[in-house]
C-alpha positions in Angstrom: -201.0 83.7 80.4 -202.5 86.4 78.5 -202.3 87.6 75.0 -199.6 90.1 76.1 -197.3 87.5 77.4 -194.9 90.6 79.1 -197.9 91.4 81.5 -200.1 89.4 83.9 -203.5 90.2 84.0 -204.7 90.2 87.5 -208.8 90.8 88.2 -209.8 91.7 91.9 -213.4 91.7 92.9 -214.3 93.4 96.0 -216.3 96.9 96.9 -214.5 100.1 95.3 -214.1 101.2 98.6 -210.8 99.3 98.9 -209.2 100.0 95.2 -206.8 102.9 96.4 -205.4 100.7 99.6 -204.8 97.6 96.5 -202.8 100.2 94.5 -200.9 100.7 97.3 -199.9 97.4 98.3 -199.3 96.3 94.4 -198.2 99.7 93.4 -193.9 97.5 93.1 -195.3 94.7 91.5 -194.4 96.4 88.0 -195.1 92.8 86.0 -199.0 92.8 86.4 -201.1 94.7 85.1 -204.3 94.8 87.9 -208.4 95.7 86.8 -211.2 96.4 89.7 -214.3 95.4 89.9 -217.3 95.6 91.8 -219.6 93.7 89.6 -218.3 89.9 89.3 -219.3 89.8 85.5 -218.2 93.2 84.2 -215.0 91.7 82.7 -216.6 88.3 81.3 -215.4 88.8 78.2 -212.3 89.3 79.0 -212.2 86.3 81.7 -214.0 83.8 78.5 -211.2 85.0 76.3 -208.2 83.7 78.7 -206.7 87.7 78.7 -207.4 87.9 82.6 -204.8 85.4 84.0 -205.3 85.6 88.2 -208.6 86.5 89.6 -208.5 86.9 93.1 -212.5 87.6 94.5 -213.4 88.8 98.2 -216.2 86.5 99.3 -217.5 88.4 101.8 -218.3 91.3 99.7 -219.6 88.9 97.0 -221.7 86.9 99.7 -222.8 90.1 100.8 -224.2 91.4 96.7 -224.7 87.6 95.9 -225.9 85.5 98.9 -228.1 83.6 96.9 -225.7 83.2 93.7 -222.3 82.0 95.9 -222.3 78.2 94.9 -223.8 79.3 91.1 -220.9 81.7 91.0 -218.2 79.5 92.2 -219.0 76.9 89.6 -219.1 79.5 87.1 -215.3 80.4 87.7 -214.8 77.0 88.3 -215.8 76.6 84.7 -213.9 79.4 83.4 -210.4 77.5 84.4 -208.7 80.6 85.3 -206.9 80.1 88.7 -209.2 82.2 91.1 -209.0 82.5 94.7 -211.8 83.8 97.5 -210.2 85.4 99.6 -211.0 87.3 103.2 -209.5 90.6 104.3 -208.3 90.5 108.1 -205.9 93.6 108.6 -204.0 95.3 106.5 -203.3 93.0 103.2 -203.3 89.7 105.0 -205.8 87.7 104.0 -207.1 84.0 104.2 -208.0 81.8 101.8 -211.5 80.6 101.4 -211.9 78.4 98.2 -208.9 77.9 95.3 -210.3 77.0 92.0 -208.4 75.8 89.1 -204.8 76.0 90.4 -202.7 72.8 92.2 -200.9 75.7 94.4 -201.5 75.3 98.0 -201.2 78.7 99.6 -200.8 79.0 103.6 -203.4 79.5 106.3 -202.6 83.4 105.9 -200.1 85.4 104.1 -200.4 88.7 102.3 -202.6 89.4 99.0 -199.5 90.4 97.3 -197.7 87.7 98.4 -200.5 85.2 96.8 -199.7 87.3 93.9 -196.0 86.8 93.6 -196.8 82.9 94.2 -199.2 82.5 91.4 -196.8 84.3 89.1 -194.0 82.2 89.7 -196.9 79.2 89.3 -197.9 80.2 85.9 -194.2 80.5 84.9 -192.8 77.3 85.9 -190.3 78.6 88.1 -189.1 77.4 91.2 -188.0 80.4 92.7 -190.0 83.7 92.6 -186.4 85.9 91.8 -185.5 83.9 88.7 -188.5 85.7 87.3 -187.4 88.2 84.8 -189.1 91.1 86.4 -187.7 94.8 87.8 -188.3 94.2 91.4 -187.5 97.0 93.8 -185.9 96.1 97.3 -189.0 96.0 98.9 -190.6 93.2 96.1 -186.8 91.1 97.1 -187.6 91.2 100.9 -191.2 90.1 100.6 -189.5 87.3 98.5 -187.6 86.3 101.4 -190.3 86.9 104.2 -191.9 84.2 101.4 -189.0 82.5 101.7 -189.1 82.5 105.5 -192.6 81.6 105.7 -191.8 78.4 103.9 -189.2 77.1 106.0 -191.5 77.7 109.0 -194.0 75.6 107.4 -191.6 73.1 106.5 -190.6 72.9 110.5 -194.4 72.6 111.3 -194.7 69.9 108.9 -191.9 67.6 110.1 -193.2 68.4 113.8 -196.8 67.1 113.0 -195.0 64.1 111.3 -192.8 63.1 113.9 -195.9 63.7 116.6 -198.4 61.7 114.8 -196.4 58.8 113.7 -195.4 58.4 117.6 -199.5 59.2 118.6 -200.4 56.3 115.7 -197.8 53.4 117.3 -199.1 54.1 120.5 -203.1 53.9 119.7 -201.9 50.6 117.8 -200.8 49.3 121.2 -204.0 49.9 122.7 -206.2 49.1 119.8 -205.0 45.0 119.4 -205.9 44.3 123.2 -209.3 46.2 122.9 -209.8 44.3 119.5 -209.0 40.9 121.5 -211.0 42.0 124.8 -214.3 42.6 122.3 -214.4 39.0 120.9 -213.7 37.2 124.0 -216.0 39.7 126.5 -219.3 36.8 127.3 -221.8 39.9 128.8 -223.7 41.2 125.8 -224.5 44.2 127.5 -220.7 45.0 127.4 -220.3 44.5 123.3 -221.6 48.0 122.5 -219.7 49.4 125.1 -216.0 47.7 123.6 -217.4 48.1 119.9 -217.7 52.2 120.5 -214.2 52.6 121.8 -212.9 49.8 119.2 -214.2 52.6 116.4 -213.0 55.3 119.0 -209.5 54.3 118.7 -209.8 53.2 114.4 -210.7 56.5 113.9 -207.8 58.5 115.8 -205.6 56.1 114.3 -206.8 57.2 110.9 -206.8 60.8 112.4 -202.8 60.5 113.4 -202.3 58.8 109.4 -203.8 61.5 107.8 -201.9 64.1 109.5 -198.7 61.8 109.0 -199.6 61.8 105.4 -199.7 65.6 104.9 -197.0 66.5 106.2 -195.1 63.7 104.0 -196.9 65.5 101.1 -195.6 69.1 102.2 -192.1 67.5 102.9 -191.7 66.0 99.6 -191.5 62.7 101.2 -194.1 61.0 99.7 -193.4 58.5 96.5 -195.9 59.5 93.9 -196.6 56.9 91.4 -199.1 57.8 88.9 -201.0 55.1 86.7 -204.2 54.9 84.7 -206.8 53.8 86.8 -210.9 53.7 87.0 -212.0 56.7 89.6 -215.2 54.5 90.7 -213.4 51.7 91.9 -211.1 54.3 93.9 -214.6 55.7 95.3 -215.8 51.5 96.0 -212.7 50.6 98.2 -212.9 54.1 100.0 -216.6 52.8 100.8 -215.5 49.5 101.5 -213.2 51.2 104.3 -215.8 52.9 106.1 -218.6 50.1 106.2 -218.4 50.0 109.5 -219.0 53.5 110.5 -221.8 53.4 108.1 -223.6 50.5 110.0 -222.9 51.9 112.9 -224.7 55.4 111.8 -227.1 53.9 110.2 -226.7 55.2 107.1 -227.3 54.0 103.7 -224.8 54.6 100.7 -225.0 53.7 97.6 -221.8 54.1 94.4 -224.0 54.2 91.3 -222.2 52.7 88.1 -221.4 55.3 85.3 -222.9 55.0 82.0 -218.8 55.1 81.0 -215.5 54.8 82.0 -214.2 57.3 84.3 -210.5 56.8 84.0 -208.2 59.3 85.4 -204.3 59.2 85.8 -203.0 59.4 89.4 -202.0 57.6 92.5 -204.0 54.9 93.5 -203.2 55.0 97.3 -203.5 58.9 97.6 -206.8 59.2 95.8 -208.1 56.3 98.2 -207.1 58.3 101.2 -208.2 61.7 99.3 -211.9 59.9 98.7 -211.6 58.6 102.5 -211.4 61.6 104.0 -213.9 63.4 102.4 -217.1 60.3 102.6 -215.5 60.4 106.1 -216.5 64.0 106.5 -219.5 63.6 104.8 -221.0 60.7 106.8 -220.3 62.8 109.8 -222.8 65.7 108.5 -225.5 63.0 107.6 -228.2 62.5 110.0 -228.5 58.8 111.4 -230.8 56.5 108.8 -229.7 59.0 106.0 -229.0 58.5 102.3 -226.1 59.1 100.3 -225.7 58.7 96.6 -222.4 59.1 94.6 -222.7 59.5 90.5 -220.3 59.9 87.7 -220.0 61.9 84.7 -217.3 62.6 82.0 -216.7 64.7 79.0 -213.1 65.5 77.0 -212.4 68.2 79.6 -212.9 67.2 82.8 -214.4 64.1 85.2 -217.3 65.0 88.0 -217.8 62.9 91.1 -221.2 64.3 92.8 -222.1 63.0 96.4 -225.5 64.0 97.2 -226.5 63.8 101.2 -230.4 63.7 101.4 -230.9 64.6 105.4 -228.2 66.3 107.3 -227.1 67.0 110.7 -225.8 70.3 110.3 -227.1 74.0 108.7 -226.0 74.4 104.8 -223.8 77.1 106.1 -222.1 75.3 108.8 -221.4 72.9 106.0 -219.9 75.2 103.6 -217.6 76.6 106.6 -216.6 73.0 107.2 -215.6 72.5 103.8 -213.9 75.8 102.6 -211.7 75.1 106.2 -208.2 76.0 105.2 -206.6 75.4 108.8 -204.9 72.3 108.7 -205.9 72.0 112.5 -209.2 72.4 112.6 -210.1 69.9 109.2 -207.0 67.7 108.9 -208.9 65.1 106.7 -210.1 67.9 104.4 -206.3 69.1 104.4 -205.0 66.0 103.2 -208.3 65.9 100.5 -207.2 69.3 98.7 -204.1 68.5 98.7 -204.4 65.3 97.2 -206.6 66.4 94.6 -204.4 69.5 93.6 -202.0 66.9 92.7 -204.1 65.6 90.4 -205.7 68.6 88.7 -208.9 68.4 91.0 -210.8 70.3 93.7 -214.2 69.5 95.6 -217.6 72.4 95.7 -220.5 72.6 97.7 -223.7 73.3 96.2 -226.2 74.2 98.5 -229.3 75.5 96.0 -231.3 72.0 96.6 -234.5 72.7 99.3 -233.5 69.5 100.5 -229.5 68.2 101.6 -226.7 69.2 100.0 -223.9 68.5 97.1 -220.5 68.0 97.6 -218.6 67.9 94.0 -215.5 66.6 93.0 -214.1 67.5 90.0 -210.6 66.7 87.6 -209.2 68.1 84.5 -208.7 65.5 82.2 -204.7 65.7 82.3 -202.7 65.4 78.8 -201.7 61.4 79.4 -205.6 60.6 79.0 
């Protein structure tokens, strides 16, 4: 929080065209104290020196004054460690969330900008519920509290649905998958093989599909066990590799997990970041053009640990790539879904970087937690 601990700073950046309409919708939120900007570096002092505490940044605006800059920009707030959020405007003051930069909350697929606001508050001040904040709500602030409220338990329904849906889906593939599996090794006609192999992967990969969404809704829930211990973040990265061999030969694609110069140890749960790493070489195999390359590096300081993955020759344009990353519908990238949730848990997030003539970056990144 800011040097005036009784006020939150808030920064928006979007066209001045839109100020009056954001005093309107924050005009009850009495604890924050909210700046305007058109220009995403007129308050960089302010944002270096930790006095703005929320930045919340319209990205089509910003794409539309900085189309070029995006990615640099990003990784500038990224930097900056100041929980920032792109947002898009729909109608009125709902939004949807683009990209979420140094901050483990995981806001849903839409809500209302001043809800977001009320959510990061109660973030930054530990609290579990947004009324034991010592603020001078007005009734209006106390219903949006419980439309929050409401919106939660909704989710919470949705996530137990998905759970119970896909753990039935999963036993039932399982059925099928053993026979095909015993079919394949005992089928004579070699013409055959490639046929059996293709729906043998077919029916691995919706069985992953139905444990990933099984797996976020157990994160949502609560459900799942978390058990943190120290561990080395290249070997996470190896086994994920390991775990999609198959899919690699089968694309024809080379990868290759470069050894860091040092250690990269990170505290967290072994299991989650394996499925967390899964996900996303999983995604990015599927944007890399058959008899492609793919190179993963490391690098450490005292603040934080990057993970880069650079794709050499892909399959899809840069920007349908950066749509397929900064997904935030849980239906339409449920790997990825799983991916930021698992790394909010551990103080990380993933980037694209798109400014390379040639392929693209996709970046993972972790603060370096207070056990290391």
């Amino acid at each position: 929080m800011s040097n005036n601990e009784s006020v939150i700073q808030v920064l928006i950046i979007d066209s001045n065209v839109n100020t009056s309409e954001y005093n309107k919708i924050f005009k009850d939120i009495t604890c924050c104290h909210f700046l305007y900007s058109e220009d995403h570096l007129q308050y960089i002092n302010l944002i270096k020196q930790k006095i703005i505490d929320v930045i919340l940044i319209n990205i089509k605006y910003l794409s539309e004054q900085q189309p070029k800059d995006l990615n640099i920009i990003k990784k500038q707030y990224r930097d900056f460690g100041i929980p920032t959020f792109f947002f898009r405007l729909k109608s009125g003051q709902e939004i949807t969330i683009d990209y979420i930069l140094n901050t483990s909350i995981v806001p849903p697929d839409n809500l209302l900008i001043s809800d977001l606001v009320l959510k990061q508050i109660a973030h930054n001040t530990n609290e579990e519920k947004i009324d034991d904040i010592q603020l001078k709500y007005t009734v209006s602030n106390e219903n949006k509290i419980l439309d929050i409220a409401e919106s939660n338990e909704i989710n919470q329904q949705k996530a137990v649905f998905i759970r119970n849906i896909t753990y039935e889906i999963r036993t039932l593939l399982n059925n099928i998958s053993a026979p095909v599996q015993l079919i394949k090794e005992k089928i004579d006609d070699p013409e055959l093989v490639p046929f059996f192999g293709i729906i043998d992967t077919t029916l691995s990969k919706l069985v992953e599909f139905t444990f990933k969404a099984t797996l976020s809704s157990d994160l949502k829930l609560g459900n799942y066990p978390i058990r943190k211990t120290f561990l080395n973040l290249d070997e996470i990265v190896r086994f994920s590799v390991l775990e999609l061999t198959e899919f690699l030969e089968f694309e024809k694609i080379k990868l290759n997990v470069n050894t860091p110069e040092s250690k990269v140890s990170l505290y967290g749960d072994k299991d989650l970041l394996f499925h967390g790493f899964n996900a996303i070489l999983d995604k990015i195999i599927n944007i890399t053009k058959e008899n492609g390359a793919i190179r993963i590096d490391f690098s450490a300081d005292n603040e934080k640990i990057d993970c880069k993955i650079f794709i050499d020759n892909i399959s899809y344009p840069k920007q349908g790539i950066l749509e397929i990353f900064n997904s935030t519908s849980i239906e339409q990238e449920i790997g990825l879904a799983l991916a930021k949730n698992v790394l909010s848990i551990h103080q990380g997030s993933y980037w694209v970087d798109l400014t390379k003539d040639k392929g693209v970056t996709i970046g993972i990144s972790f603060k370096i937690s207070d056990h290391e």
